[in-house]
VOLO-849137 format. One record per residue (C-alpha): residue in one letter; x, y, z. Coordinates in pm, whole numbers, plus 50000, padded with zeros to 5 digits. Each point is the difference from the previous one (the first is absolute). Example, Ala and Ser with C-alpha at 12.3 -4.5 7.8 and 13.67 -1.06 7.14 Angstrom:
2
R   r       X       Y       Z
R   A   51230   49550   50780
R   S   50137   50344   49934
***
This chain:
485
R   r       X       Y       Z
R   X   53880   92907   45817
R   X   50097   49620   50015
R   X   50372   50108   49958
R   X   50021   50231   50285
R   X   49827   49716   50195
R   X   50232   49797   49923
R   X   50267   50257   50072
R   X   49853   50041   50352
R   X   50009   49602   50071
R   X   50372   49961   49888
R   X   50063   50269   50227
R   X   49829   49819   50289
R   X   50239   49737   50070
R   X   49990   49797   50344
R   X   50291   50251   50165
R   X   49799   50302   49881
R   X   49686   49870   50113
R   X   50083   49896   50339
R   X   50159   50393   50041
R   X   49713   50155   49888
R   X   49766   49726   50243
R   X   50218   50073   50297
R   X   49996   50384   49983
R   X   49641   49963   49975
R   X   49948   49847   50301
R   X   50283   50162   50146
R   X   49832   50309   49934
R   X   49637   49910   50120
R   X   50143   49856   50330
R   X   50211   50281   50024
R   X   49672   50193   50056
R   X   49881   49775   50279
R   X   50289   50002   50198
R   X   50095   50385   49996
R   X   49813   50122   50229
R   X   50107   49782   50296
R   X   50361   50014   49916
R   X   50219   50041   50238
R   X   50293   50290   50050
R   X   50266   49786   50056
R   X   49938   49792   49678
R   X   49961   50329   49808
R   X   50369   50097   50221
R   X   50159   49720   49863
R   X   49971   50023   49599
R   X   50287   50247   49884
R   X   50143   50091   49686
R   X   50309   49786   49913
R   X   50333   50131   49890
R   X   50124   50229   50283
R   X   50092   49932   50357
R   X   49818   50125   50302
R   X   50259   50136   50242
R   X   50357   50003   49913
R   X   50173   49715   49952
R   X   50339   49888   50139
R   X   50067   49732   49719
R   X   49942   50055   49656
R   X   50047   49612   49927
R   X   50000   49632   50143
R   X   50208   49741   49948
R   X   49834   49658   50148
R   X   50210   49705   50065
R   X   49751   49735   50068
R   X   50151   49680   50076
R   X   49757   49739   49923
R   X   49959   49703   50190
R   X   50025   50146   50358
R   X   50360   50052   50139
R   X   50002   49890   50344
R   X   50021   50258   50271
R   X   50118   49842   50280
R   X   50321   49884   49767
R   X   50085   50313   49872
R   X   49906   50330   50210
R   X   49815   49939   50286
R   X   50255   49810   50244
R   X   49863   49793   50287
R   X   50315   49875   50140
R   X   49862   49850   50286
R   X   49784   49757   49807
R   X   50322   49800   49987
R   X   49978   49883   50387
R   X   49656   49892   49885
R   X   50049   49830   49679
R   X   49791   49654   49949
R   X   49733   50110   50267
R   X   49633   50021   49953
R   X   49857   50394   49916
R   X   49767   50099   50302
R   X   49656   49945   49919
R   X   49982   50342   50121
R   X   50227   50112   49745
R   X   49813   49858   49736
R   X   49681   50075   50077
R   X   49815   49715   49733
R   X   50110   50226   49735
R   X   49903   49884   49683
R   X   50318   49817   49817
R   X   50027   49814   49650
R   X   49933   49629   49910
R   X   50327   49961   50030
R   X   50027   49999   50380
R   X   49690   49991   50086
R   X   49970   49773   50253
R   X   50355   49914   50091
R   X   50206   50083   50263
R   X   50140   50382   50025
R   X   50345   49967   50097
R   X   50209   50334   50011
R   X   50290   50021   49784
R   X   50303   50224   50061
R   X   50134   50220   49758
R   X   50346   49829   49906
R   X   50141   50388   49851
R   X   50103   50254   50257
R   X   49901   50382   49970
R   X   50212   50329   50123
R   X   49967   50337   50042
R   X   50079   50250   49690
R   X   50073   50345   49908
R   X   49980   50306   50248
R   X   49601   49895   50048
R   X   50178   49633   50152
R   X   49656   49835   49783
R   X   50053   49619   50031
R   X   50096   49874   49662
R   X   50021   49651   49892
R   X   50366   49866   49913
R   X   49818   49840   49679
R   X   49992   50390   49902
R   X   50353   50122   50036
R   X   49967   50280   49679
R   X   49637   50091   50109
R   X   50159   50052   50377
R   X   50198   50303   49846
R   X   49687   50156   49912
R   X   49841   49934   50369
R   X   49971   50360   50086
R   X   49803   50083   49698
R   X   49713   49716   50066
R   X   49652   50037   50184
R   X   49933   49614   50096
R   X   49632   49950   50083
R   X   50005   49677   50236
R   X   49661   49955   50051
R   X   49854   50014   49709
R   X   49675   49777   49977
R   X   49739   49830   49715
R   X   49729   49784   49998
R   X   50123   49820   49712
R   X   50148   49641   50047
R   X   49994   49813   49626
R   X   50244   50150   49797
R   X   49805   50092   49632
R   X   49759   50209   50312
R   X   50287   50139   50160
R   X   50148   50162   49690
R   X   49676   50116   49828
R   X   49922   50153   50347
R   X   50348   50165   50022
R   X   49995   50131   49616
R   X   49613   50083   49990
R   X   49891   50134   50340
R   X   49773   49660   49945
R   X   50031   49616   50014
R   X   49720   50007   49723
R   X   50186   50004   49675
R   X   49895   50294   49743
R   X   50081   50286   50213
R   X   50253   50302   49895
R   X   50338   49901   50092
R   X   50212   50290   50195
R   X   50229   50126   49706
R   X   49677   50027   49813
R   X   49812   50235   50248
R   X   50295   50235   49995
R   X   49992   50023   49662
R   X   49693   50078   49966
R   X   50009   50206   50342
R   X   50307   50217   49894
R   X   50021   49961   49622
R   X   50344   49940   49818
R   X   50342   50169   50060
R   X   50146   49806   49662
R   X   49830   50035   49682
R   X   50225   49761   49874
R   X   49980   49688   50234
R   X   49692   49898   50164
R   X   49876   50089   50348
R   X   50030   49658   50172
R   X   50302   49735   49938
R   X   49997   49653   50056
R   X   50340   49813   50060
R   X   49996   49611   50081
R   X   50350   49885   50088
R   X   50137   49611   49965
R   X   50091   49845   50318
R   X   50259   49824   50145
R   X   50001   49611   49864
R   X   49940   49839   50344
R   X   49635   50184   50038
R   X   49724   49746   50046
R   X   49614   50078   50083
R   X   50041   50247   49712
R   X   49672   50206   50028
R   X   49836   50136   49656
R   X   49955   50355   49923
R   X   49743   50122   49798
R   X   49920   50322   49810
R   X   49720   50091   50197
R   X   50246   50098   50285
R   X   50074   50299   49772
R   X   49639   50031   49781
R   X   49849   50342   50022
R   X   49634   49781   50094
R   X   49704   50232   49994
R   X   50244   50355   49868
R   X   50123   50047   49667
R   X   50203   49729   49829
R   X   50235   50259   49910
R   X   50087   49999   50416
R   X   50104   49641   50017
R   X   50360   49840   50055
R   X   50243   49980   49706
R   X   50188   49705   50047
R   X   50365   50001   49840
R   X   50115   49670   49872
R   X   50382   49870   50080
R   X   49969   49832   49633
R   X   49925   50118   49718
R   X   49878   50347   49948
R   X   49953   50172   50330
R   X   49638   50060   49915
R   X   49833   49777   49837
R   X   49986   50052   49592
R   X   50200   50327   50058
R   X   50205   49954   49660
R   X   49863   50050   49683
R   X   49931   49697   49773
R   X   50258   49945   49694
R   X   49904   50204   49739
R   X   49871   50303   50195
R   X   50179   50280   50123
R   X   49920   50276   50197
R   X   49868   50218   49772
R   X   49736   49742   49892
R   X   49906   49928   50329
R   X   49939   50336   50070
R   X   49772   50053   49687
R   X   49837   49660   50134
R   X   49921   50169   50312
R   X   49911   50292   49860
R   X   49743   49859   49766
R   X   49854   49753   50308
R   X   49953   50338   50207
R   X   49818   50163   49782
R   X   49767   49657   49946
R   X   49937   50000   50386
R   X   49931   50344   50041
R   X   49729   49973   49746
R   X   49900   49664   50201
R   X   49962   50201   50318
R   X   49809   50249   49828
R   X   49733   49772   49978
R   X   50008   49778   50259
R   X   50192   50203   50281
R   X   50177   49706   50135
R   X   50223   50140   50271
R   X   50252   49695   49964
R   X   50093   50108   49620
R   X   50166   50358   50119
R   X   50210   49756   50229
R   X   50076   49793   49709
R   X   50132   50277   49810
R   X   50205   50114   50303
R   X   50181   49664   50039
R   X   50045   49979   49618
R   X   50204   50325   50050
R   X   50184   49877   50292
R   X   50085   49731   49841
R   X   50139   50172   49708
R   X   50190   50234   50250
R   X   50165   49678   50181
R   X   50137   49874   49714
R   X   50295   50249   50082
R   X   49942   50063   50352
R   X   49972   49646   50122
R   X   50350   49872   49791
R   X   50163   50312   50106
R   X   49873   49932   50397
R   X   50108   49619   49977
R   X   50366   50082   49855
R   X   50241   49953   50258
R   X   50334   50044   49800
R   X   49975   50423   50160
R   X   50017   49864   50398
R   X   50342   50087   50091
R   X   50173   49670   50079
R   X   50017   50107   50389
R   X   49604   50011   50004
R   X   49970   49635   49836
R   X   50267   49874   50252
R   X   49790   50162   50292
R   X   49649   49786   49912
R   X   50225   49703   50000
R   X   50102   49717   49727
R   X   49628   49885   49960
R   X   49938   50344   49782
R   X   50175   49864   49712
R   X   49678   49775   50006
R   X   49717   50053   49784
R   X   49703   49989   50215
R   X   50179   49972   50328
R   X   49903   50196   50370
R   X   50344   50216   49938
R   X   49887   50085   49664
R   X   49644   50126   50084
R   X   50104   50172   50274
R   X   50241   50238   49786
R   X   49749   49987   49725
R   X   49782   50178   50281
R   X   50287   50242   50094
R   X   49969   50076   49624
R   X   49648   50051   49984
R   X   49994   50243   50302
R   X   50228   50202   49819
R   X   49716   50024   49736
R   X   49705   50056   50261
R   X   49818   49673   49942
R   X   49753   50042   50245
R   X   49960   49631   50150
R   X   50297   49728   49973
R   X   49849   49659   50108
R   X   50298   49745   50038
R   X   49914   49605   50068
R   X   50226   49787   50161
R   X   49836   49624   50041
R   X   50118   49724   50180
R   X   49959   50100   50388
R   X   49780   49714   50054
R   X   50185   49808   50236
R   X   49802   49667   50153
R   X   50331   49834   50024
R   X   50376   50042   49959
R   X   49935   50367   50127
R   X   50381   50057   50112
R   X   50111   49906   49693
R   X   49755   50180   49776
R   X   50027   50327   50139
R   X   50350   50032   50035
R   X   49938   49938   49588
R   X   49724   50247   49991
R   X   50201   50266   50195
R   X   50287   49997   49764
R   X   49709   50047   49738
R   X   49930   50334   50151
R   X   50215   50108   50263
R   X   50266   50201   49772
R   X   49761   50106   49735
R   X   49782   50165   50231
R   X   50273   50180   50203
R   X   50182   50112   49640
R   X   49662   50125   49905
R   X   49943   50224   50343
R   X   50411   50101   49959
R   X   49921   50085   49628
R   X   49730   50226   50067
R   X   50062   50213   50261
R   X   50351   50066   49844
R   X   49807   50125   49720
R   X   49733   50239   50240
R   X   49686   49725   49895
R   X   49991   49803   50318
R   X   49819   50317   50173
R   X   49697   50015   49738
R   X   50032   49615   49947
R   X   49784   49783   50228
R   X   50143   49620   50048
R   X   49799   49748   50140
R   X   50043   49660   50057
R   X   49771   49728   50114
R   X   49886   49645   49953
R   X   49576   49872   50015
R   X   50057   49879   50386
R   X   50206   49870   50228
R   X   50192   49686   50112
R   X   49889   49784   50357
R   X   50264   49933   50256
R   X   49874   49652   50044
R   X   50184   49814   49717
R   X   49950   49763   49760
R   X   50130   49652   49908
R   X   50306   49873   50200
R   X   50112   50318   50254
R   X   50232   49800   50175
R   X   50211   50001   49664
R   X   50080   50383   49998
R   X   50086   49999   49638
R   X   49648   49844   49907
R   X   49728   50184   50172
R   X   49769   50214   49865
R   X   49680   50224   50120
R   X   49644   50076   49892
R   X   49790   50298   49866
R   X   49944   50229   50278
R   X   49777   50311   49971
R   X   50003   50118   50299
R   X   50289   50153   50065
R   X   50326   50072   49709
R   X   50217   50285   49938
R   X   49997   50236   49694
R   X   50237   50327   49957
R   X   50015   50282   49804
R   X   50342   50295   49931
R   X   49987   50315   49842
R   X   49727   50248   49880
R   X   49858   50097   50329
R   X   50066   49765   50239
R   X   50194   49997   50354
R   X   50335   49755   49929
R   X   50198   49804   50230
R   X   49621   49966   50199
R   X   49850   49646   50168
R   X   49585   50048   50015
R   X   49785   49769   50142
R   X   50087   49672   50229
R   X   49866   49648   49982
R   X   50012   49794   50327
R   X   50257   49740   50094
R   X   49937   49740   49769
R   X   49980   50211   49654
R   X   49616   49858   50014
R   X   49804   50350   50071
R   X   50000   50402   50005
R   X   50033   50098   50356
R   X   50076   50382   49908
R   X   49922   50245   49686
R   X   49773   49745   49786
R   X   50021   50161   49621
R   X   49768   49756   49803
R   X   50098   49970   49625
R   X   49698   50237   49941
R   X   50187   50292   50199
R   X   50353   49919   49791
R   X   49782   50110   49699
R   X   49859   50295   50117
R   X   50373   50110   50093
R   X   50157   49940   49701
R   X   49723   50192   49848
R   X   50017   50313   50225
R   X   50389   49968   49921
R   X   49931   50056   49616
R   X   49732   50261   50066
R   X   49672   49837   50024
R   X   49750   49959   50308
R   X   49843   49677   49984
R   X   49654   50071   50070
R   X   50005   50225   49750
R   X   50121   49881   49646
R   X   49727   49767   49931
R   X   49788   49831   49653
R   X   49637   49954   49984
R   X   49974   49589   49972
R   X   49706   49760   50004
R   X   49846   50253   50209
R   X   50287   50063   50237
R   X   50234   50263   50037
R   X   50319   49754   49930
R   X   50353   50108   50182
R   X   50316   49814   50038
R   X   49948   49959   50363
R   X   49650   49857   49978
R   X   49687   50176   50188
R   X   50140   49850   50337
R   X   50202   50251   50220
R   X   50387   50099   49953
R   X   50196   50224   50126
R   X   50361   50149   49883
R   X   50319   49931   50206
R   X   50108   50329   50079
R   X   50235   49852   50293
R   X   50273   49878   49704
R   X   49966   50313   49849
R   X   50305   50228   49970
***
C-alpha cells in the first residue's frame, strides 16, 4: 500500500496537478454556464484542419516591414503638399489626435514629400520612383490606402498586427493557419520565420521578438520556426560529433516510447506535440539543408533577386528562400525587414531601405507566377502604422527631415492568390492625415487574408480563459471583397 502511494504522489507533480485542478473546475463551471449559452458562441467553435469555403490561396507569404515605412514617401502621393510645405496642419485636420512624446506639444508643420510618384502598368497605379523593379509588377498589386489601427508605440503596433491583439500571448497568424488548415509539408514546418539584416545606415532599429510568431494559447507544435542566417538553419539541427543518424534515430525511438508511457499516465496533451516536433526535427535535418542550398538556382534566377542574394541573411535571400518554400507548400512565410523607423534622415534612409526590398520583392512576384504559384500564393506586405506628414527635426533641410508614427491612416498591399491587381482601394484626405473613403481597419485585413486561405473569421475559434479566442478579436470585421479578383 505505501508504495502505490507513493507511486500516486510522484505522479502528481505541479503540471499534472494544475491539469487535473483546472478540468475540474472547468468541468463544474461548465455545468453552470450551459444552459444560458448562447448560439453564436456554440457557432463559432469548429474543428480545425479544413477550410470552410474554398479557398483562392493555398499559402501566404508576409513581408512585414518593421518599423513603419512611411506612406506619404512611398505610395500615396500628395503632390500638392509641396505649395504648402513649412505651414501649420489645420486644426481641423488634426482633430487633437492623440500623437507620441515625441511631438507632443510642438508645432505641426507639414512636410512635403521630396520623391515624386507616376503612373504604372495598364492599371496607370501611382508607383513611387524609390520602387522602379516593384513598378513592373504594378498591375499585379491590390494597394489598400486607407488602411487604419489604433496602435501608436511600436512593440503594440506589431503584437497587434501579428496577434489580432496588442496584449502579448495571443496566437500569431501563421500559427492559426496551421492549426486552422493543418500541414501541406510533412517535412518542413507549417509556419517560417525569416529575419533579414538591413542596410548599415538603419537607425531606430526596433526589436523583434518571438512572440510575433508564438502559437500563444494553441499547440506549441503551431508556432513560428525561425531559420537562422548562421549556423545551422534551425537551431541544433546537426547531430553532435559522435552520433550519426542511425543513433539518433534509435535515441528517438527509445524517448518515444518513454513519453508514450508518460502520457499514459498523466495524459499531458503537450507530450504528443513533443513527439511530433522530435520527428520534425529529425525530418529537417534533410529537408531544411536541402531547402537552404542555393547552388540548384539557375544563375539567371540569382541575378533576378539582385547582388544582395549572395548574402547570408539578406532581404534578397529570404525572399527566394520563400520562392523555395512555396514550391514545397509551406503554409505561412513570415519575412522581417527592420529598420523603417525613420524620425530623421528619412530621404536618405529609405532610399537605403528601398534598395533593401525593392528588387527582391519584384524577383520574388516574377519568380512565381513564371512558375504557376503566384495564383495560389497570397503576398502581403505591411508595416505596424503609418508615417505623419508633419515632419520632424529640421524640414527646411530636405535631406534631414523625418515624420512620426501615424495610425490613422497608411497603406498596405497585397498580389496574387485571389486578389484584384493593378487596383487603388480606399482614399485618405489631402494631407495623408485621415480615411475619407473605404476605411479597412487592420482587423478587416485579417479577416481577408483569412477568407483568401479558406477560413471565415467568426468561425475558426479556441475556447480561452472563458472566451471564444479568434485572430480578429470579439470586436466586428468584415472581409474586403472590393480587392477581390
Amino acid at each position: 500500500m505505501n508504495d502505490l502511494f507513493q507511486r500516486f504522489c510522484d505522479l502528481q507533480n505541479r503540471r499534472q496537478f494544475l491539469i487535473n485542478a483546472s478540468l475540474g473546475l472547468g468541468a463544474a463551471a461548465s455545468t453552470l454556464v450551459t444552459p444560458i449559452a448562447t448560439a453564436a458562441s456554440k457557432r463559432a467553435r469548429t474543428a480545425p484542419n479544413g477550410p470552410h469555403h474554398p479557398p483562392r490561396a493555398k499559402r501566404v507569404i508576409f513581408l512585414f516591414m518593421a518599423g513603419a515605412p512611411s506612406q506619404l514617401d512611398l505610395f500615396d502621393s500628395k503632390p500638392h503638399l509641396e505649395k504648402l510645405h513649412g505651414q501649420p496642419l489645420p486644426k481641423e485636420i488634426s482633430k487633437g489626435q492623440r500623437v507620441t512624446t515625441m511631438t507632443r506639444g510642438k508645432e505641426q508643420r507639414i512636410c512635403a514629400s521630396v520623391f515624386r510618384f507616376a503612373p504604372q502598368g495598364q492599371s496607370g497605379l501611382e508607383m513611387c520612383e524609390l520602387l522602379p523593379y516593384l513598378s513592373t509588377q504594378a498591375d499585379e498589386i491590390a494597394m489598400i490606402k486607407s488602411t487604419f489601427t489604433e496602435s501608436i508605440n511600436h512593440d503594440p503596433g506589431k503584437t497587434f498586427f501579428c496577434t489580432g491583439s496588442e496584449i502579448p500571448g495571443k496566437a500569431s497568424m501563421g500559427s492559426w493557419l496551421s492549426y486552422g488548415l493543418g500541414t501541406m509539408n510533412k517535412d518542413l514546418p507549417d509556419f517560417v520565420v525569416l529575419t533579414s539584416a538591413f542596410w548599415s545606415g538603419r537607425v531606430n532599429v526596433q526589436a523583434l521578438y518571438t512572440r510575433l510568431w508564438g502559437a500563444g494559447f494553441l499547440p506549441s507544435k503551431h508556432q513560428g520556426v525561425a531559420l537562422q542566417s548562421v549556423g545551422d538553419p534551425v537551431l541544433f539541427l546537426s547531430n553532435p560529433p559522435g552520433v550519426d543518424r542511425s543513433a539518433r534515430r534509435k535515441m528517438l525511438d527509445l524517448v518515444a516510447r518513454l513519453n508514450r508511457d508518460e502520457q499514459t499516465r498523466s495524459g499531458d496533451p503537450e507530450i504528443e506535440t513533443s513527439l511530433a516536433q522530435q520527428e520534425m526535427a529529425f525530418r529537417m535535418q534533410t529537408s531544411v539543408p536541402e531547402l537552404t542550398d542555393l547552388s540548384d538556382e539557375p544563375p539567371a534566377i540569382l541575378e533576378m533577386y539582385g547582388p544582395e542574394v549572395h548574402k547570408s541573411g539578406s532581404f534578397a535571400r529570404n525572399c527566394l528562400l520563400a520562392r523555395r518554400m512555396a514550391e514545397r507548400d509551406v503554409r505561412f512565410v513570415q519575412l522581417f525587414h527592420r529598420g523603417w523607423d525613420h524620425h530623421s534622415r528619412l530621404p536618405d534612409n529609405l532610399r537605403g531601405q528601398a534598395q533593401d526590398v525593392d528588387q527582391p520583392i519584384a524577383a520574388l512576384m516574377t519568380d512565381l507566377k513564371q512558375r504557376g504559384l503566384l495564383d495560389d500564393t497570397l503576398i502581403v506586405f505591411a508595416g505596424e502604422f503609418g508615417r505623419t506628414v508633419f515632419g520632424q527635426g529640421s524640414i527646411d533641410d530636405r535631406d534631414n527631415y523625418g515624420r512620426d508614427h501615424h495610425p490613422r491612416c497608411f497603406t498596405t498591399w497585397m498580389a496574387g492568390g485571389g486578389v484584384k491587381g493593378g487596383l487603388s482601394y480606399g482614399e485618405t484626405d489631402d494631407f495623408c492625415y485621415n480615411v475619407v473613403r473605404d476605411p479597412v481597419h487592420l482587423r478587416d485585413l485579417q479577416a481577408t487574408i483569412l477568407h483568401l486561405v479558406g477560413i471565415d473569421h467568426e468561425r475558426l475559434s479556441v475556447r480561452f480563459q472563458g472566451l471564444d479566442q479568434r485572430l480578429t478579436g470579439v470586436e466586428e470585421a468584415r472581409v474586403v471583397h472590393e480587392i477581390l479578383a
